[in-house]
N, C-alpha and C positions, 0 to 999 in steps of 0.2 A: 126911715130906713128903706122900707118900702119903696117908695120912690126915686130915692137915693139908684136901689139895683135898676131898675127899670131903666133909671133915664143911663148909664153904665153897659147897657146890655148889647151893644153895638159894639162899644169900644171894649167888655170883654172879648167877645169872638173875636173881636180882631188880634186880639191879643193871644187868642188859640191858635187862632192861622199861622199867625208870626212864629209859635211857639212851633206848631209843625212843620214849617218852613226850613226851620232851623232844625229839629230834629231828621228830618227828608233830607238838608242837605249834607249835616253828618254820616248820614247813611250811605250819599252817593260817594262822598271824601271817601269814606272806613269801609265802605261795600266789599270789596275785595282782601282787604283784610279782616274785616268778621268772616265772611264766608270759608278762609282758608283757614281759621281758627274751627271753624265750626266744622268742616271737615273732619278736619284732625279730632276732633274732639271727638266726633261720633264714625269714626272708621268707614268716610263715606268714599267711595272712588273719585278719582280726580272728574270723568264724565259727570256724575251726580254734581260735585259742588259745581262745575261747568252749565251745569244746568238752572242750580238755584242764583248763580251771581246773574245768569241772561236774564231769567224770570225777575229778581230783584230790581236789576236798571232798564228792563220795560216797563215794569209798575209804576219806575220813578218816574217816567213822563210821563203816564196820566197823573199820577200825586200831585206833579207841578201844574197838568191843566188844570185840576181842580183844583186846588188851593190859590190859584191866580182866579178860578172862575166862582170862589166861594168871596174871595176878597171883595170884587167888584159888585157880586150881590150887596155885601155888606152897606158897600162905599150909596152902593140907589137906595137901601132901606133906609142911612143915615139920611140921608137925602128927601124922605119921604115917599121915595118914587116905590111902591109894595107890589101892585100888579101891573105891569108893565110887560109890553112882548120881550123886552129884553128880559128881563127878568124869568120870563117863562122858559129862554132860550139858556139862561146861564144854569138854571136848575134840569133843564136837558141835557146840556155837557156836562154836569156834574154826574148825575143819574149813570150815563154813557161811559166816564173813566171808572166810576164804579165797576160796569160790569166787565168794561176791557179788564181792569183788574182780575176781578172772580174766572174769567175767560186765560189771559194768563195763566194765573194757578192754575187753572183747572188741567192746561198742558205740563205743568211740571209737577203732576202729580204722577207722570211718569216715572220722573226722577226724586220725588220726596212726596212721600203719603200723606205727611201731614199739610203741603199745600191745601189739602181737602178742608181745612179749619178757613182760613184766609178768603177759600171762595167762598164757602158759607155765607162768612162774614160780610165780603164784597159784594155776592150777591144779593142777600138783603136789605144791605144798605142803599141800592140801584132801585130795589121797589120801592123803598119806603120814599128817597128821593123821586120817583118818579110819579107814586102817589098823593105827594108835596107838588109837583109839578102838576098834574091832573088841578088838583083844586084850585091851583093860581089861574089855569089856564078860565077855567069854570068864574072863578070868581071877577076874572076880568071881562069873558063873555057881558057876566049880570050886572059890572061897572059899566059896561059900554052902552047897554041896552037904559041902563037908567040915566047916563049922559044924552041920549036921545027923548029922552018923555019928558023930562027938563026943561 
């Protein structure tokens, strides 16, 4: 079973991608209709929703770099390719919409307080990504240097 997941563990994530691909693109479809729901619902001024629909469809293109730049990691892990510069470079533009993300929110927490949760969120997901990137970068340095003693 064990290995069953393992050797699956590629073509799960992609299967997560896919899954928020499709969840990302309903959002861009229904954007403006959840947002005018969501107004109404909490007695926000038309400026306010104005503000979270803009913050919503700029997050949506970093969503899309990054889930286009988490797929193609995927596609070189499948591949075997693990520390590679591209690889270092795709975990940088992940890292990168990350914090455009939390960077967004963090401007329309002008217009909705609770933005403040989503940059949190965004934001720490940027470190943690870029602390992921740190060690590739690292661990391809001491693949290179022992491709050399070779």
């Amino acid at each position: 079973m064990q290995d069953w997941l393992k050797s699956k563990s590629i073509l799960f994530s992609k299967l997560g991608v896919l899954i928020f691909a499709g969840l990302l693109a309903a959002l861009d479809i229904g954007g403006w209709w959840i947002v005018r729901w969501f107004g109404n619902l909490r007695h926000l001024p038309r400026q306010n929703s104005l503000g979270i629909l803009i913050a919503l469809y700029l997050c949506s293109v970093f969503g899309w770099i990054l889930l286009w730049s988490m797929w193609k990691l995927l596609r070189n892990l499948g591949r075997g390719q693990v520390f590679t510069e591209a690889n270092i470079r795709l975990l940088q533009r992940v890292s990168l919409c990350c914090a455009a993300a939390a960077f967004i929110c963090a401007m329309g927490v002008v217009v909705y307080t609770p933005f403040l949760i989503p940059v949190a969120a965004a934001g720490f997901m940027a470190l943690i990504v870029r602390i992921v990137r740190n060690v590739f970068q690292k661990a391809l340095e001491m693949k290179n240097e022992l491709d050399l003693m070779i």
